[in-house]
C-alpha positions in Angstrom: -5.0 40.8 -30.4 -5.7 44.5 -31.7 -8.3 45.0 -34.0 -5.5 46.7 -36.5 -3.9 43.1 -36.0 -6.8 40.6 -36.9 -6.9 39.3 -40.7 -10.6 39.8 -42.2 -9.2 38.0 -45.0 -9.8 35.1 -43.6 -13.6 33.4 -43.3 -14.5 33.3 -39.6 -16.2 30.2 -40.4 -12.2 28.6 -40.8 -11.9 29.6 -36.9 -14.6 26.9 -36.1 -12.8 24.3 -37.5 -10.7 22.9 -34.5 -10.6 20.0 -32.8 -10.2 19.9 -29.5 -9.0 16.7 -27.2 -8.2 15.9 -24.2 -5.3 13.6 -22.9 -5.1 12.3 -19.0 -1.6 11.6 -17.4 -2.8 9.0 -14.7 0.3 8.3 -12.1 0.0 5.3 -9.7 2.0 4.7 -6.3 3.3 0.6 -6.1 5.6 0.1 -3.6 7.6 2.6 -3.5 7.5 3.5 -6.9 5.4 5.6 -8.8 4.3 4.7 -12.7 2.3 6.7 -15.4 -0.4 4.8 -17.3 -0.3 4.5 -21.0 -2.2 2.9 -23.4 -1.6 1.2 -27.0 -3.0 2.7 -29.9 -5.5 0.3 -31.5 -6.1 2.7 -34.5 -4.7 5.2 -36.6 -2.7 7.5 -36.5 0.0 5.7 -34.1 -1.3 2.7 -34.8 0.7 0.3 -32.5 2.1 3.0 -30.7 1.7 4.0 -26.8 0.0 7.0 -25.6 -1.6 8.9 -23.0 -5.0 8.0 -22.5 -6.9 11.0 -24.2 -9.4 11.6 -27.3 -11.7 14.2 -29.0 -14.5 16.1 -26.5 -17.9 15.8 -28.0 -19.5 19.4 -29.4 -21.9 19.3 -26.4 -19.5 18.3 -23.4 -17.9 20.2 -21.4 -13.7 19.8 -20.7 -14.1 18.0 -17.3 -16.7 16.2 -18.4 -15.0 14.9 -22.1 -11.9 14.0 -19.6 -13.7 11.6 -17.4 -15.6 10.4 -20.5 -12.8 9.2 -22.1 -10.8 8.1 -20.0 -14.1 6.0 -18.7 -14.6 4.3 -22.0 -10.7 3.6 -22.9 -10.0 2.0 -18.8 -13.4 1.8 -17.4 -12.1 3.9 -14.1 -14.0 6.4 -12.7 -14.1 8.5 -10.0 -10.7 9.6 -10.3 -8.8 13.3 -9.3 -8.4 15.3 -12.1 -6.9 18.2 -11.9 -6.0 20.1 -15.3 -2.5 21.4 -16.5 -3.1 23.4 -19.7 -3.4 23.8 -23.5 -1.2 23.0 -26.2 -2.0 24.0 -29.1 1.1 23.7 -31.7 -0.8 23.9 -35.3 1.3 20.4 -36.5 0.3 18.5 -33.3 -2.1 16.1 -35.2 -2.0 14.5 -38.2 -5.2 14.7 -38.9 -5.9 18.4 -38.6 -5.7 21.4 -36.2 -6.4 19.6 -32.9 -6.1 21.2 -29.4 -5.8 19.1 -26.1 -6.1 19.9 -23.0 -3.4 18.3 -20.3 -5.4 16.8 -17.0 -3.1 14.8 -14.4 -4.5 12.1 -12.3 -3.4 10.6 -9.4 -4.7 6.9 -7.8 -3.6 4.1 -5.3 -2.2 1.4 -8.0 -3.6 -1.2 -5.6 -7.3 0.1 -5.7 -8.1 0.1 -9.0 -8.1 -2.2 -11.9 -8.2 -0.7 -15.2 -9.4 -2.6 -18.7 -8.1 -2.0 -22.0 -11.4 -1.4 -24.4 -13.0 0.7 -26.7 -9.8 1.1 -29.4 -6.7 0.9 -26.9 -5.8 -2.2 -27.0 -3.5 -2.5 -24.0 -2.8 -0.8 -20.8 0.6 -1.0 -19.0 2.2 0.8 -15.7 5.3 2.1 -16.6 7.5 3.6 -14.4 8.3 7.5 -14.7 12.0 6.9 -15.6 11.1 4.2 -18.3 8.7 6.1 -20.3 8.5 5.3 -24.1 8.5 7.2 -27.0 5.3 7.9 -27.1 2.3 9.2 -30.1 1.7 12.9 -31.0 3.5 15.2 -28.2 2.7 13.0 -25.1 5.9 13.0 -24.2 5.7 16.9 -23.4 2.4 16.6 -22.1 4.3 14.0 -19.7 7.3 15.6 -18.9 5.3 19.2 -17.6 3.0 16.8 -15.4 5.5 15.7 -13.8 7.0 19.1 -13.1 3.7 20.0 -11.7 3.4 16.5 -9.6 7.2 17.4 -8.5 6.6 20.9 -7.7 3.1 19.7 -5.5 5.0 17.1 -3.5 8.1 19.6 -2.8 5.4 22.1 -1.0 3.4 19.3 0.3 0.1 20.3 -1.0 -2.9 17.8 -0.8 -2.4 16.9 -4.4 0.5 13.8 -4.0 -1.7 12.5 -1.3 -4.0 11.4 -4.0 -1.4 8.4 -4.8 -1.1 6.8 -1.2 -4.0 4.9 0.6 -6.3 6.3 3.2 -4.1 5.2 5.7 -0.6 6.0 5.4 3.0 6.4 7.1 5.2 9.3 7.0 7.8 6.9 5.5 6.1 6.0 2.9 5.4 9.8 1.8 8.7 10.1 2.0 9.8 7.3 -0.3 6.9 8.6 -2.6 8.2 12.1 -2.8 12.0 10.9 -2.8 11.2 8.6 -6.3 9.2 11.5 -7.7 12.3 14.1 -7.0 15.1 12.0 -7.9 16.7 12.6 -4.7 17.5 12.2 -0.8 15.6 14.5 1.5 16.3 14.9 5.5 13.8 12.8 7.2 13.8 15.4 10.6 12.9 18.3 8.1 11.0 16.5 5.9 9.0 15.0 8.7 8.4 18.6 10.4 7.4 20.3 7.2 4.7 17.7 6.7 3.2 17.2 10.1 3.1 21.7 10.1 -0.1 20.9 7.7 -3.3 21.3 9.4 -5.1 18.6 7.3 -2.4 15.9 8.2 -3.8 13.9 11.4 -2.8 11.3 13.2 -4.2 8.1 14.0 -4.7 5.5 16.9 -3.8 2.7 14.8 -0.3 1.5 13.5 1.0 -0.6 10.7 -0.1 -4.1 10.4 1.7 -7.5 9.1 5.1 -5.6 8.9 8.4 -7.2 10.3 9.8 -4.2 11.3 8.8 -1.9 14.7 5.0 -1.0 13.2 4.7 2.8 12.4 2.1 5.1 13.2 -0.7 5.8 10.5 -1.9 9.1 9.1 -5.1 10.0 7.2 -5.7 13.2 5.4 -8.8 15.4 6.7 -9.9 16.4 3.2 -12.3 19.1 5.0 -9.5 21.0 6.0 -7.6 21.2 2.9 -7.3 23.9 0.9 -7.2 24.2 -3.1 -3.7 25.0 -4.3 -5.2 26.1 -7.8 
């Protein structure tokens, strides 16, 4: 802003009177499939209602800090990958006051974790990403551009959608993942050279187990070799 531009008409103490949130967009991979956790409200506003996991940041914590904070004390996971999206900031976005929240994504194997409704959300459900509810404040945007960002990550094959799958993994089953995720068919040949042209994709000496079908080989992910996509 140029100096010509700022208001000294208004008291600079009013600029320190924001809020500022943050609200997690936690994806899980169940066969096949991959869901968004959401929480119900169990206080005002939205009372009732179901949201993204998020809440006000203490004065003395920092963003990535407040984000595994809260969603710690509303789930009881931790531990998770957080990676964070951005700011939004519209003045009306709380009814409350001036409020501004910062989007984080995360991304988990549904199977390995077990989260617990508590401190005031009063339930926690797996929805899938096509069956998403009308949800409190502006979570529904906040949804919508993580999953632009989650689509746009598994189209380039960064490390980021290998968050949702389990250590071991098949190539199928990355390509059902990212096939859900896209809305959309993909050619397995291309699909399948484009992924294994990664340097932190490795093979392993092991196959599927329990399956009734021929058992497929089993990738891991070296997470030494991969390299940030921010």
């Amino acid at each position: 802003m140029a100096e010509a531009d700022f208001n000294y008409n208004i008291p600079l103490r009013d600029f320190f009177q924001f809020a500022i949130s943050v609200d997690c967009v936690i994806y899980g991979y169940d066969q096949g499939k991959v869901k968004v956790m959401l929480i119900k409200r169990g206080v005002e506003p939205f009372k009732g209602s179901w949201a993204l996991p998020g809440d006000l940041i203490y004065p003395t914590e920092s963003l990535e800090d407040g984000s595994k904070r809260v969603v710690s004390e509303l789930t009881g996971m931790e531990n998770l990958f957080m990676k964070q999206l951005r700011a939004f900031g519209e003045v009306d976005r709380h009814t409350l006051g001036r409020v501004v929240t910062v989007g984080y994504i995360s991304l988990v194997e549904l199977e390995s974790c077990s989260p617990i409704a508590q401190g005031w959300a009063e339930q926690i459900e797996w929805f899938e990403i096509y069956d998403v509810p009308e949800l409190a404040f502006d979570h529904n945007k906040i949804f919508c551009e993580s999953l632009d960002f989650l689509r746009e990550n598994l189209e380039s094959h960064s490390h980021v959608g290998f968050e949702l799958l389990p250590s071991k993994f098949t190539l199928l089953e990355y390509l059902e993942l990212t096939e859900y995720v896209l809305d959309k068919q993909l050619d397995k040949a291309n699909f399948r050279k484009k992924l294994l042209s990664k340097n932190f994709i490795e093979p392993l000496s092991e196959v599927q187990k329990n399956v009734k079908h021929r058992p497929a080989k089993l990738y891991k992910v070296n997470k030494s070799k991969i390299r940030s996509v921010e």
